[in-house]
C-alpha positions in Angstrom: 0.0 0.0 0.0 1.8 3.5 -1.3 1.5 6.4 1.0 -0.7 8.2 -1.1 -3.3 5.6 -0.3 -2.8 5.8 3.3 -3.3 9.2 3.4 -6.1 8.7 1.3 -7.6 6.4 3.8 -6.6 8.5 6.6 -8.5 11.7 5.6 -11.6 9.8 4.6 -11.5 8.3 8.7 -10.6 11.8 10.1 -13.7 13.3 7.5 -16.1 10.4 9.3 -15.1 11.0 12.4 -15.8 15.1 12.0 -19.1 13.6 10.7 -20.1 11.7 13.3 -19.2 14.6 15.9 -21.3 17.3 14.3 -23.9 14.8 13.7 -23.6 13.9 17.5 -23.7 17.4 18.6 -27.2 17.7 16.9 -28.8 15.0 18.8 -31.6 15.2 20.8 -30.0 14.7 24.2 -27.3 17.3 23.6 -30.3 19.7 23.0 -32.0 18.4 25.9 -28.8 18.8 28.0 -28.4 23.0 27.1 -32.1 23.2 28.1 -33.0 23.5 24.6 -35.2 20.5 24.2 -38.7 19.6 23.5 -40.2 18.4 27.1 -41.4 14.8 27.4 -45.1 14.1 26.8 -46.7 11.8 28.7 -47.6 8.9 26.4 -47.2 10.9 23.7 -50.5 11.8 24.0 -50.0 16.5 23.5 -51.6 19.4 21.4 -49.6 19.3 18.3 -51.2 22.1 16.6 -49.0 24.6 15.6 -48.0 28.0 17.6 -48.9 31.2 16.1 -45.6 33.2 15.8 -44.0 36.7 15.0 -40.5 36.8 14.3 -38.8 40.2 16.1 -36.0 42.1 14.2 -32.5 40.6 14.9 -31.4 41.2 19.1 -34.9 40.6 19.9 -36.6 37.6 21.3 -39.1 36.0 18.5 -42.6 35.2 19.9 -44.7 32.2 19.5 -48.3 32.1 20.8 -51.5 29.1 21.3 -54.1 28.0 23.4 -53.0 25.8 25.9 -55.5 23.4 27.6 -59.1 25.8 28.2 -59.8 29.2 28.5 -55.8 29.4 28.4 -53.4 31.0 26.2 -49.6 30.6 26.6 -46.9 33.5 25.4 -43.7 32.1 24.6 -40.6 34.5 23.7 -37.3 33.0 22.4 -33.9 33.7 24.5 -30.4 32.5 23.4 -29.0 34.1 26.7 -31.3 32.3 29.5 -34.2 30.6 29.5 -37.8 31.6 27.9 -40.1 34.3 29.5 -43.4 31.8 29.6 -46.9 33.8 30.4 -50.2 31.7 30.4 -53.3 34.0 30.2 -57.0 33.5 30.4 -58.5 34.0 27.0 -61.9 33.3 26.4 -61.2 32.5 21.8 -59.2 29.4 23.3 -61.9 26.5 23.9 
């Protein structure tokens, strides 16, 4: 086996193994760990419909809105700093 070949062979290992890492640090659990995560639903059994939302210029936290159980609606703003400012209001159009 020539060097060129091993070399060859070498890149194409280091090129998978880059792979594998970014694909890795897209995974579900390394979301979950950074608190960035969808939260388990019990039996899978959730509202799935989709949120209402308004995207803010850049700096500014985007904001996603839906009824949430009843006579509820929940406010959700987006935060790359911190966690998410979370408001759940009564609103009588969600029944």
């Amino acid at each position: 086996m020539g060097n060129a070949h091993r070399w060859r062979r070498a890149g194409a290992a280091v090129l998978a193994a880059a792979a594998l890492a970014a694909a890795a640090g897209c995974s579900q659990e390394y979301s979950d760990k950074r608190g960035k995560g969808d939260a388990p639903v019990l039996n899978q059994q959730g509202d799935d419909t989709p949120a209402q939302v308004f995207n803010m210029p850049d700096g500014f936290g985007n904001l996603a809105t839906k009824c949430v159980g009843h006579g509820y609606r929940a406010y959700v703003t987006t935060n790359s700093d911190g966690p998410s400012n979370v408001q759940v209001v009564s609103d009588a159009a969600c029944r």
